[in-house]
C-alpha positions in Angstrom: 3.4 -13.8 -10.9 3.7 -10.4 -12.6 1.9 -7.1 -11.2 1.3 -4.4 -13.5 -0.2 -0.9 -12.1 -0.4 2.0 -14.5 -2.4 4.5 -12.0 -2.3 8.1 -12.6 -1.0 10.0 -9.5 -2.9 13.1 -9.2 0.1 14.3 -6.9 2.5 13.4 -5.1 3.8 14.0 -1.2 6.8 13.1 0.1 6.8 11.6 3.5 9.4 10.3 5.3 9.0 7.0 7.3 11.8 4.6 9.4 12.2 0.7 8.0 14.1 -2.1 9.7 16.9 -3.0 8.1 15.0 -6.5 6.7 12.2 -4.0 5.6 15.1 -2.1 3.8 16.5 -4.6 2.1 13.4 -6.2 0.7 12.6 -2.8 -0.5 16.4 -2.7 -2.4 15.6 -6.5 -3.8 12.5 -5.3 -5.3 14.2 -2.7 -7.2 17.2 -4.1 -8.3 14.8 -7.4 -9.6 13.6 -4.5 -11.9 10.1 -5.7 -11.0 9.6 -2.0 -9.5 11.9 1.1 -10.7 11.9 3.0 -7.3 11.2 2.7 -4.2 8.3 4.8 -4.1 6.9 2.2 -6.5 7.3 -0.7 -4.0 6.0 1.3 -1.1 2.8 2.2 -3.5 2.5 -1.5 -4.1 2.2 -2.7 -0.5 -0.1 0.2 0.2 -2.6 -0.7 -2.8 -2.3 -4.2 -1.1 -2.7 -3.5 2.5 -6.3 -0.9 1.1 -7.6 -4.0 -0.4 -8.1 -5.9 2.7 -8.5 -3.2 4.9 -9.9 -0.2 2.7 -10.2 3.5 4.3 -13.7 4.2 5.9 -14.4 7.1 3.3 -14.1 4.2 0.8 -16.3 1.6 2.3 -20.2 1.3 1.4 -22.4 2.6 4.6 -23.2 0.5 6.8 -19.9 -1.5 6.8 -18.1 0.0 9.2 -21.1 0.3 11.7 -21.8 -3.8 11.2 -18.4 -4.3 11.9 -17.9 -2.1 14.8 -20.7 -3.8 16.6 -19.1 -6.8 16.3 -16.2 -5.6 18.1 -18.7 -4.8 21.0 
C-alpha cells in the first residue's frame, strides 16, 4: 500500500519528544525503506493518522463533542 501526502506546511516548529528504542527504530526503517525521506515525515504521517480517528475539538462539527461527552457520564 503506497501513501502519498503533498500538504503544504504553512510553518514549521521544532519540538523535541523521547521514543523507545522500538519506536526509534521503526522510525529509522521507515526512512531508510525510502517510503518517507525524514523523520519529520514519518512523525507527520502517524499524526495525520492518529487526527483521523480522534480529530482535535476545534475541528469537530458542534455538537460532537458534547454527544460524546455525555456518554462518558
Amino acid at each position: 500500500m503506497e501513501f502519498g501526502y503533498s500538504v503544504a506546511m504553512p510553518s514549521a516548529e521544532a519540538v523535541t519528544i523521547s521514543l523507545t528504542p522500538e519506536l526509534r527504530r521503526y522510525i529509522d526503517e521507515q526512512v531508510a525503506s525510502g517510503r518517507y525521506q525524514t523523520t519529520s515525515e514519518v512523525v507527520r504521517a502517524g499524526l495525520r493518522l492518529l487526527t483521523r480517528k480522534d480529530p482535535p475539538r476545534h475541528l469537530q462539527p458542534k455538537g460532537v463533542f458534547r454527544a460524546s461527552a455525555a456518554r462518558k457520564r
